[in-house]
C-alpha positions, 0 to 999 in steps of 0.5 A: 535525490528523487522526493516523494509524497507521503499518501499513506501509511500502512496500518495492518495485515488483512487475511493471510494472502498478503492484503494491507489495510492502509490510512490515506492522507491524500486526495485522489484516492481513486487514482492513487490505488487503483489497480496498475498504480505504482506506490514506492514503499519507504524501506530502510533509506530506500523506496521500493516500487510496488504496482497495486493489483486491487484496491477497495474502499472502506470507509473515511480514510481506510483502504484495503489493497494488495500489491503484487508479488505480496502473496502472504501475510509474512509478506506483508508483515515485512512491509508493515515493519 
C-alpha cells in the first residue's frame, strides 16, 4: 500500500473557474504547488492525481491554486467535499 503526506487541506472554492484556496501544513510551499506539481487529492479510499496549473500565495499558511481540468466551481466543489 502506497503512503502519502498530508500537505493540505483544502478549504474553499474561489470564483467560478474552478480556483480553491487551500491551508498548507507543510513546508517547501514553493515546490510543492508550483505549477506542473502533482497533488494526489484523497476521494472516498482512493488518491486521485491532480498536476497544478497556477498556484499564489496569500498570506500565513493560505493559497490559492487551480488544477487542471478543474475548470468550474461545481468542479471544485467536488473536490471540497
Amino acid at each position: 500500500m502506497e503512503k502519502y503526506l498530508l500537505t493540505a487541506k483544502a478549504i474553499k472554492t474561489i470564483g467560478l473557474k474552478g480556483d480553491i484556496k487551500i491551508y498548507s501544513s507543510t513546508t517547501f510551499e514553493d515546490l510543492r504547488y508550483k505549477k506542473g506539481s502533482i497533488l494526489y487529492l484523497k476521494n472516498n479510499d482512493e488518491y486521485l492525481p491532480y498536476e497544478i496549473e497556477k498556484a499564489s500565495f496569500k498570506g500565513g499558511n493560505i493559497f490559492q491554486i487551480k488544477l487542471k481540468n478543474v475548470d468550474t466551481i461545481e468542479d471544485a466543489e467536488k473536490i471540497i467535499n
